[in-house]
C-alpha positions in Angstrom: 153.0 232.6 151.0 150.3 231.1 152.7 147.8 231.2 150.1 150.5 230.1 147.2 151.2 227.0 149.1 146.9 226.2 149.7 146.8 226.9 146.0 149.5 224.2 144.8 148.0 221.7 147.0 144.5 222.0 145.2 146.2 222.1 142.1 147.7 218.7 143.0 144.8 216.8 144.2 142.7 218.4 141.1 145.4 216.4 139.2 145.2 213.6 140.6 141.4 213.6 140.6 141.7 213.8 136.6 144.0 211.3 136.5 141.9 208.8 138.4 138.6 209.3 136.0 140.5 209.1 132.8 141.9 205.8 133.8 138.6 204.3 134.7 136.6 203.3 131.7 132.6 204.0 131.4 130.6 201.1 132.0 132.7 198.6 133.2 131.8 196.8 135.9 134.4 195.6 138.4 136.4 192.5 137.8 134.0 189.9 136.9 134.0 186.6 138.6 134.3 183.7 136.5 131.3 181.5 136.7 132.8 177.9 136.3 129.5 175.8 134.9 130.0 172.2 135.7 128.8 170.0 133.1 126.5 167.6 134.0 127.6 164.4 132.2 125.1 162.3 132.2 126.1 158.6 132.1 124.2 156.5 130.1 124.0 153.2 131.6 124.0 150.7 129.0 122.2 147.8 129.5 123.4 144.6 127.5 120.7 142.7 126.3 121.1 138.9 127.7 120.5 137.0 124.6 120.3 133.4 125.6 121.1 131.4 123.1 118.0 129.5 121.3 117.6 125.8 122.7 119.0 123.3 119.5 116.0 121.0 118.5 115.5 117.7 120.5 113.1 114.9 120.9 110.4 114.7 123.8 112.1 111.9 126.0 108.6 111.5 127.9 107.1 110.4 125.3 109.4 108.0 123.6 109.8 106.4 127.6 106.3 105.2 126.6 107.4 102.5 124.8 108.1 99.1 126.1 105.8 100.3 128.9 103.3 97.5 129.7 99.0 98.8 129.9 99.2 99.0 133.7 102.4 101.0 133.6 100.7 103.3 131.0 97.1 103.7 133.1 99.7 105.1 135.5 101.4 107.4 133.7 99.3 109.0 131.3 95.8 107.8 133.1 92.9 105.7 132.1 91.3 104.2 128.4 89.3 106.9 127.0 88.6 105.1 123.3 90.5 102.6 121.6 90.5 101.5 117.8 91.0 98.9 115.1 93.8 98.9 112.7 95.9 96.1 112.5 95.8 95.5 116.1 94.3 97.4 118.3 95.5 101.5 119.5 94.4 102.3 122.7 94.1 106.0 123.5 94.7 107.5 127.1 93.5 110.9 128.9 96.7 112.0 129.3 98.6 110.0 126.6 100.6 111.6 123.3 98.9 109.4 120.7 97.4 105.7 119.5 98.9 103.3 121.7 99.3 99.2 119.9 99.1 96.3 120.4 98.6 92.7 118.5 95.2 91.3 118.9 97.2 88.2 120.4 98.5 90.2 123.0 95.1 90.8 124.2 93.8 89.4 127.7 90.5 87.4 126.9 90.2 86.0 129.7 91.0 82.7 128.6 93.0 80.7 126.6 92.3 80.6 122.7 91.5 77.0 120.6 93.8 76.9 117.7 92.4 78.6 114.7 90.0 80.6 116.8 89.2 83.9 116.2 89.9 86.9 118.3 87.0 87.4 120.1 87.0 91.5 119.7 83.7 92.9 120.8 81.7 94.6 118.1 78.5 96.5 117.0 76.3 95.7 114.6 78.2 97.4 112.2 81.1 94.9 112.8 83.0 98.3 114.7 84.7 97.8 117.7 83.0 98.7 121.1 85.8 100.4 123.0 84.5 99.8 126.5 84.2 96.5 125.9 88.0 95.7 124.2 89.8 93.3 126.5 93.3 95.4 128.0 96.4 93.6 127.3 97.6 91.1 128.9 100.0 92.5 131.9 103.3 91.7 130.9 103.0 92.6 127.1 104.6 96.2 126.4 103.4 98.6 124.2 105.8 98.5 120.9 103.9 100.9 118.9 102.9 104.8 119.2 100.9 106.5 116.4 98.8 109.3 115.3 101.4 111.7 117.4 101.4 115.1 116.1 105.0 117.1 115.7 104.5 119.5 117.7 104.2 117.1 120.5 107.6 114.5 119.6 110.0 117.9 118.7 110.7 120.5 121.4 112.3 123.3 120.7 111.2 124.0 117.1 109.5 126.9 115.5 107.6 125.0 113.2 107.7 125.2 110.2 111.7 124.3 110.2 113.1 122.8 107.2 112.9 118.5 107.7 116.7 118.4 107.3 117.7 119.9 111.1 116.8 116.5 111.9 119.6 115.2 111.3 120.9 117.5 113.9 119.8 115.9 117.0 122.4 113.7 118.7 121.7 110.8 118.7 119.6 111.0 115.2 120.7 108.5 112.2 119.6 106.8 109.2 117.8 109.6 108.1 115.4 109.3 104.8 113.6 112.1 103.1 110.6 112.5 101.5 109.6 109.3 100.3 106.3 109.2 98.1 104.0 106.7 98.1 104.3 105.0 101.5 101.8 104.2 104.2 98.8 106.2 104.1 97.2 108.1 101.7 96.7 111.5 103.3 100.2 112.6 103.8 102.1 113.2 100.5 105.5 112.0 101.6 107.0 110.2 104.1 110.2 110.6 106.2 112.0 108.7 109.0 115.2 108.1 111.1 116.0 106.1 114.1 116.7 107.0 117.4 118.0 104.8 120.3 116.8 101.9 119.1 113.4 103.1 118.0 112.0 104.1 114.3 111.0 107.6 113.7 108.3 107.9 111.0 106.8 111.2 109.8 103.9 111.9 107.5 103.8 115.0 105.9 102.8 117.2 102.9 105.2 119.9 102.6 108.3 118.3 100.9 111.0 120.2 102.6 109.4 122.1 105.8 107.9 120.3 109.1 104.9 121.8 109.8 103.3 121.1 113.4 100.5 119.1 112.5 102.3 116.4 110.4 101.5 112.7 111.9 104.3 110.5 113.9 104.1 107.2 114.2 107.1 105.6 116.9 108.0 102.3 116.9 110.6 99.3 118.4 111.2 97.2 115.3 111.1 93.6 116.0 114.4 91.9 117.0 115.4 95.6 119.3 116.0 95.0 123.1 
């Protein structure tokens, strides 16, 4: 009896023995843990490019303050005579100054007062050319009227020369604008343009018709009968 009963039991836990290894399959590993990867999002930071808009073409309000200054008011501001010239009148040209600054011979201090019909008493060489250290200054309470000889570069600010002639008319304050012009003044600029400005006349020599270029000649003037 005895050994029946040992012999069922190791027939059971054979059984179950079997049982177990046929339910396990070969080469599986145990319940594999889920590696969660994170993603690494990588923000881009995005960096807006300020563009400031571009500054709108305007005139150089230093230098058109330099007329109706009078000589001693210009020695201040701009410094002392280096040279000065003939040409109807007489352009006086300082170290720090933009261009050819005029005035009438009769606004000249000689020192003394002039006999009718006299001449002007201008100081000159041998060669009947003016001695600019020796040109009288004018007289104290005469203004300056006239600027020449200013290049563009120096009377427009903002400009990316060459820029078409016609953005001129842009500036505030701009009006009576002309174009192009042949023939006038001087002979070494092809055309000639111009508009006024607060009372003052703009003139611009220049040889390309339509574009500005840097180097094209300004002359700046009060015309008689402006306050």
């Amino acid at each position: 009896m005895k050994t029946r009963l040992i012999s069922a039991l190791l027939a059971c836990m054979m059984l179950a023995s079997l049982t177990a290894c046929a339910n396990e399959e070969p080469g599986k590993t145990p319940d594999e843990s889920t590696v969660q990867t994170t993603e690494n999002v990588t923000t881009e930071e995005t960096t807006e490019e300020t563009t400031e808009p571009a500054a709108e073409l305007a005139l150089n309000e230093d230098l058109l303050s330099d007329i109706g200054l009078t000589y001693p008011q210009l020695v201040e501001k701009r410094g002392e005579k280096i040279d000065a010239v003939g040409r109807e009148g007489v352009h006086f040209y300082f170290q720090n100054g933009y261009g050819a600054y005029a005035w009438g011979y009769a606004d000249l201090d000689y020192g003394r007062e002039l006999a009718d019909g006299e001449s002007f008493p201008i100081p000159r060489d041998e060669n009947n050319q003016f001695i600019p250290e020796k040109i009288p200054s004018p007289k104290q309470d005469i203004s300056c009227w006239n600027i020449s000889q200013i290049d563009a570069k120096d009377l427009f600010l903002n400009g990316s020369f060459p820029f078409n002639i016609s953005n001129i008319e842009n500036i505030k304050g701009v009006e009576d604008c002309s174009y192009a012009d042949e023939g006038l003044f001087y002979n070494y600029y092809s055309y000639c343009s111009g508009f006024s400005y607060n009372g003052l006349r703009i003139i611009i020599d220049h040889n390309d018709k339509e574009q500005l270029e840097a180097d094209a000649r300004i002359t700046v003037y009060k015309p008689f009968g402006n306050n």
